[in-house]
C-alpha positions in Angstrom: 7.5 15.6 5.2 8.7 12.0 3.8 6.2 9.2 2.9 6.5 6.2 2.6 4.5 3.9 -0.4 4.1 0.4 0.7 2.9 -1.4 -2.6 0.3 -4.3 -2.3 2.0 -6.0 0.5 -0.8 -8.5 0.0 -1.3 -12.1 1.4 -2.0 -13.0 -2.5 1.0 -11.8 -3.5 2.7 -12.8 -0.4 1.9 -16.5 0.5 -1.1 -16.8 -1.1 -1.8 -17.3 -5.0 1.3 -15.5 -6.6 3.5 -15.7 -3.3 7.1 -16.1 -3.3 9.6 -17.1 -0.8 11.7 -13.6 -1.5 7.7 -11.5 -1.0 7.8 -13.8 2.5 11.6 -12.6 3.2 10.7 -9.0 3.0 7.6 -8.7 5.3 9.3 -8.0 8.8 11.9 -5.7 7.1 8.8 -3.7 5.3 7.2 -3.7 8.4 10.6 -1.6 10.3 10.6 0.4 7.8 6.9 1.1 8.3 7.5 1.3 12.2 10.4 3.8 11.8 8.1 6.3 9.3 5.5 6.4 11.8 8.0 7.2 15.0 9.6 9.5 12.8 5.9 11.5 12.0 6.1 10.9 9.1 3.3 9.5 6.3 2.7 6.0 5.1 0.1 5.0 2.6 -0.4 1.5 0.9 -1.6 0.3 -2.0 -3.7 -2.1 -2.8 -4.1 -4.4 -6.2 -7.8 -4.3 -6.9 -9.7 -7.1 -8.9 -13.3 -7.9 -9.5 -14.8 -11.5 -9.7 -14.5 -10.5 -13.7 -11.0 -10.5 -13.7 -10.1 -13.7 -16.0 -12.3 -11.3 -18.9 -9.9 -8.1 -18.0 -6.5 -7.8 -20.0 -4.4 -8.3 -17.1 -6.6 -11.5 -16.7 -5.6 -12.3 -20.2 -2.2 -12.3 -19.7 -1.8 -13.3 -16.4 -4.8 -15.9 -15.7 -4.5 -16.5 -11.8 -7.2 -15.0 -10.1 -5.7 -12.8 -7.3 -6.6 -10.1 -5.3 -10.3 -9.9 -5.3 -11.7 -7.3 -3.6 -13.0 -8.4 -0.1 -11.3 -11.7 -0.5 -8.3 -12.8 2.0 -5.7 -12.3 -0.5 -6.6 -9.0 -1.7 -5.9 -7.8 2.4 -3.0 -5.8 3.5 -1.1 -8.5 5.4 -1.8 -7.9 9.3 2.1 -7.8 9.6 2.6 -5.1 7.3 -0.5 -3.2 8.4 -0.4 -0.7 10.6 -4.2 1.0 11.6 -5.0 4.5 10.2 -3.2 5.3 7.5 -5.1 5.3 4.4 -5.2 3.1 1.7 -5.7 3.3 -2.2 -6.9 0.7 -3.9 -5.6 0.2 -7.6 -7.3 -1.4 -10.9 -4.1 -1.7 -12.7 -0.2 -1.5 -12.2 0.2 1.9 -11.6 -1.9 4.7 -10.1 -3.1 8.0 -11.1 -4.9 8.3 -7.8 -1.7 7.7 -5.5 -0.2 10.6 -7.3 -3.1 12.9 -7.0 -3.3 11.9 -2.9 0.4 12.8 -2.2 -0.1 15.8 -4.5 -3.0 16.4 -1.6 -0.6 16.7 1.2 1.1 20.0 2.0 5.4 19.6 1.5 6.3 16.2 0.1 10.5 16.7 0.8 10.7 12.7 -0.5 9.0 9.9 -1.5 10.4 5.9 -0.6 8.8 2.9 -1.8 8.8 -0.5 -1.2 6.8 -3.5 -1.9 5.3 -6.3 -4.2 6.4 -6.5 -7.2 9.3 -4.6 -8.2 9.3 -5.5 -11.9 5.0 -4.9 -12.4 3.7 -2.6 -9.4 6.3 -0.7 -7.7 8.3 -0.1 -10.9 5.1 1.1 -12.2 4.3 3.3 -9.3 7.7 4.6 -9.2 8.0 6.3 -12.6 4.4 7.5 -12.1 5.8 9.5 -8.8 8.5 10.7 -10.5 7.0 12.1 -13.8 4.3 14.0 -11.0 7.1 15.6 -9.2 10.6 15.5 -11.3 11.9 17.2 -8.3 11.1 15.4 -5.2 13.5 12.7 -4.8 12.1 9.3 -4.9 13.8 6.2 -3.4 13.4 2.4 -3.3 14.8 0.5 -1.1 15.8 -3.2 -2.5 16.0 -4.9 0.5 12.5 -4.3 0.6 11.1 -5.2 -2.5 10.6 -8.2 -4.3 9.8 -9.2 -8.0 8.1 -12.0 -9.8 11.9 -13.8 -9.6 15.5 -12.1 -8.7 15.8 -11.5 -12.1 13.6 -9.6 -13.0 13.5 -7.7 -9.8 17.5 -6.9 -10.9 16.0 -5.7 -13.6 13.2 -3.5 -12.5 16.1 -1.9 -10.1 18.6 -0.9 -13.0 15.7 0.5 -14.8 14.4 2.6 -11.6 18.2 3.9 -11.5 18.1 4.7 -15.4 15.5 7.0 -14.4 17.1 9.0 -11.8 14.8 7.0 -9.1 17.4 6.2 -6.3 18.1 2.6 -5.4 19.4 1.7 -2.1 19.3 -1.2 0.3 19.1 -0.8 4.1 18.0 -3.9 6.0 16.3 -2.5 9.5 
């Protein structure tokens, strides 16, 4: 089986407090690629960045002091584009998470793992080496055309350092 990770395709992080025009440019190719998992039977789980009305006292609030993705606000949704009903979501405290790698770790054969998603350079970057130190074996992919990072840079960046770590870097525009 192949899954795919969407990470925190979120209307904060898309048009909302920390959106970006390249997050806006990704959202009906992230959605194919979505479509095409599904009509192929195959598993797609998103994440979901996670804050509390304490966040500004957190130390991602420290360093990053716009208030985003506050759980059961608009911008901490799963943008209704993006969204597709019934397949599960995992909401995430921090950058990276422990309990995405203990849910695929759930499923039965796990032949390949994709991600794509918001940001490249902080939360799929994350997520991505996460995977990959839980199962050195399975391939795991990321598909640039449908990521995006805090700028181009960085999201360059994040890409080379993916590839660094034997995390395959393609991009295919459906």
């Amino acid at each position: 089986m192949k899954v795919l990770v969407v990470i925190d395709m979120q209307n904060d992080f898309i048009d909302g407090t920390l959106g970006t025009k390249e997050a806006q440019q990704i959202v009906e190719r992230v959605r194919n690629k979505v479509d095409a998992y599904r009509a192929a039977g195959d598993t797609v789980i998103y994440t979901r960045d996670t804050h509390n009305g304490n966040y500004m006292q957190t130390q991602e609030g420290k360093n990053l002091p716009v208030v985003h993705c506050v759980k059961d606000s608009f911008g901490w949704e799963i943008s209704e584009k993006v969204y597709a009903e019934g397949n599960p979501v995992i909401d995430k405290p921090s950058f990276g998470s422990l309990e995405l790698a203990e849910y695929v770790s759930s499923m039965s054969t796990v032949e390949e793992i994709e991600l794509v998603g918001l940001c490249t350079d902080i939360c799929v970057i994350s997520n991505a080496l996460i995977l990959k130190a839980r199962f050195p074996e399975v391939p795991i992919k990321v598909d640039a055309a449908c990521c995006a990072g805090v700028t181009p840079e960085s999201h360059e960046n994040a890409l080379r350092a993916m590839q660094m770590c034997q995390i395959a870097v393609f991009n295919k525009v459906l």
